[in-house]
C-alpha distance (Angstrom), angle and dihedral (degrees) to the residues before:
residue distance angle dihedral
X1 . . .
X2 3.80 . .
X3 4.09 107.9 .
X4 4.06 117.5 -155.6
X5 3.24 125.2 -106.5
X6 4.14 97.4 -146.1
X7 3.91 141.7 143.4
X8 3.57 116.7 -88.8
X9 3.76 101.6 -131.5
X10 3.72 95.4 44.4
X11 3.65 92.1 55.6
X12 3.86 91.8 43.6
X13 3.79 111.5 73.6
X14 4.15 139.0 82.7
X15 4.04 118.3 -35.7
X16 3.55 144.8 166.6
X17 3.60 132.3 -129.3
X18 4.01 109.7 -117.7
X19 3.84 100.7 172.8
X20 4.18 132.1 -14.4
X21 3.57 136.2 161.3
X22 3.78 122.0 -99.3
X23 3.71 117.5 -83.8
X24 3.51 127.3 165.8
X25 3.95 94.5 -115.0
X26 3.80 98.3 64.5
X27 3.77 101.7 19.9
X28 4.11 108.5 139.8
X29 3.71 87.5 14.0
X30 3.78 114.8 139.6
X31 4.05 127.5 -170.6
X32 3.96 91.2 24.4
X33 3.87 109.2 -166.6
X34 4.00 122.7 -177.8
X35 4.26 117.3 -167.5
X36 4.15 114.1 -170.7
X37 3.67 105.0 -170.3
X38 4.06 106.3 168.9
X39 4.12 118.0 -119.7
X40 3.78 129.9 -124.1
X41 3.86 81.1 -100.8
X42 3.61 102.6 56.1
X43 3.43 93.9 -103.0
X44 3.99 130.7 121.4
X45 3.58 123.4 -117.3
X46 3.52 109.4 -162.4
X47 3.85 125.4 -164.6
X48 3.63 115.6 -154.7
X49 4.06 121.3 -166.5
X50 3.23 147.1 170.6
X51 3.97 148.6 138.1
X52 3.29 137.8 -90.6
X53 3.69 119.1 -154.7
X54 3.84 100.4 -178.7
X55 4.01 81.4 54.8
X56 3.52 102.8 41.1
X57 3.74 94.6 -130.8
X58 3.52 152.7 82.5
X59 4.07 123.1 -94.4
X60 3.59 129.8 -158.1
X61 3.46 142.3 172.9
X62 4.14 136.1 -163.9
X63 3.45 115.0 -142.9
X64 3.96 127.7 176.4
X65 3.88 118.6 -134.6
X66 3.73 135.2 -169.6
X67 3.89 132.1 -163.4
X68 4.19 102.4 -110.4
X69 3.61 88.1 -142.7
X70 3.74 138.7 -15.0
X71 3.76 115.8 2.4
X72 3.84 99.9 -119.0
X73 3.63 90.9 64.5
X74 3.57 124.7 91.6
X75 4.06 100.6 -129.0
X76 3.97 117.3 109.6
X77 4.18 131.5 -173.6
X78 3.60 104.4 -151.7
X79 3.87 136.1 175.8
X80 3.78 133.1 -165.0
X81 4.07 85.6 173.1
X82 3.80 122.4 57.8
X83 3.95 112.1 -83.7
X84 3.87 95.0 -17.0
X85 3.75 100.7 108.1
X86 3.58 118.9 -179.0
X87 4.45 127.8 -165.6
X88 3.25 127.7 -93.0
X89 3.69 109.8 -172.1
X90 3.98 128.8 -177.7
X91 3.77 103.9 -135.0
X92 4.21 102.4 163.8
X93 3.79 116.9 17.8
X94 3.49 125.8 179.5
X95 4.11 120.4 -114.2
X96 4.09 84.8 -117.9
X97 3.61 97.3 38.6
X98 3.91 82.4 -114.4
X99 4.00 88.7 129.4
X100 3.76 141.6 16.0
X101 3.83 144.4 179.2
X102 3.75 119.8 -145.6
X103 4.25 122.5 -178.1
X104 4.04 114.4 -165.8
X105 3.51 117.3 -130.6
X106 3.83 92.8 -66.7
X107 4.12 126.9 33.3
X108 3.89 81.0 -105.3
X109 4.04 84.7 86.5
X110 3.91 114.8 60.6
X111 4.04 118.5 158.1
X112 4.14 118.6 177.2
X113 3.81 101.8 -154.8
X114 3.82 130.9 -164.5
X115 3.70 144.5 156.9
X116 3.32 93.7 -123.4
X117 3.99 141.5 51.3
X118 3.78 95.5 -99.6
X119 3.69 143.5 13.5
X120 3.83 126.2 -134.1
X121 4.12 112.7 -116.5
X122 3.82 92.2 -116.8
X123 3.77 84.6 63.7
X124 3.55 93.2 37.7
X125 4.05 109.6 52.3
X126 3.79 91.2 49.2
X127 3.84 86.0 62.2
X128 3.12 95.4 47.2
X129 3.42 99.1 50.7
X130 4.05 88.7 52.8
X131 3.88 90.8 48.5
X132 3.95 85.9 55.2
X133 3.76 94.3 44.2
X134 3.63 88.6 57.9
X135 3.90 99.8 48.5
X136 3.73 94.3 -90.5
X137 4.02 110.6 147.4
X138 3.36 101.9 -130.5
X139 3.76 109.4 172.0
X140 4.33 76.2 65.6
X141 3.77 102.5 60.3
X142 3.90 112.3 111.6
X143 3.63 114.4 -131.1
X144 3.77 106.4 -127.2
X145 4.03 111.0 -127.6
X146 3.87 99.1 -136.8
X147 4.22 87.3 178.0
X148 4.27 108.9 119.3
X149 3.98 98.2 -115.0
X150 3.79 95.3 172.8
């Protein structure tokens, strides 16, 4: 797996989720959103949110991250829980920084990111054939409904 070599405050700003694979933290969330701002410290603070339907309101979560080795490469530890951190690791990233792809530490942890609500399919099959080429289950990524439904 190929990491990115990529400037830290270009790939640090508001996203939406395209497509992930189910985890029990956003399952039957809808209009997913992550914002990376960077802290005084150096560190990340990442804001994670999205809506539940079946609840009738919005969720979020705080997480801190940290670069896992120099800052110009495009490889995060980040933790929602306490000192559990987990990786966050830029795999495919658009020439713009409109779009990225970022795998966890295993191929259990796929996120399709862009700056805006939907990606065309020429962007879109070439990602997915990377994802598959590196042992990504594709036919199991959930297709994020970015549609307001409130």
């Amino acid at each position: 797996m190929h990491i990115r070599r990529t400037l830290p405050l270009t790939l640090l700003s508001f996203v939406v989720e395209i497509a992930r694979l189910d985890h029990p933290f956003e399952r039957g969330l809808s209009r997913v959103t992550a914002d990376y701002a960077i802290n005084d410290d150096g560190t990340v603070k990442v804001t994670n949110r999205g809506y539940d339907a079946k609840k009738g309101k919005w969720s979020e979560a705080i997480g801190k991250g940290r670069f896992a080795g120099p800052t110009d490469i495009g490889s995060l530890e980040v933790s929602f829980f306490g000192p559990f951190y987990g990786g966050y690791h830029v795999v495919a990233l658009d020439d713009d920084y409109g779009w990225a792809m970022v795998i966890g530490n295993n191929r259990n942890y796929v996120w399709i990111l862009s700056r805006t609500p939907a990606l065309e399919d020429s962007v879109l099959q070439p990602l997915l054939r990377q994802a598959s080429e590196i042992g990504v289950a594709t036919d199991a990524l959930i297709w994020v409904d970015q549609q307001a439904s409130e």
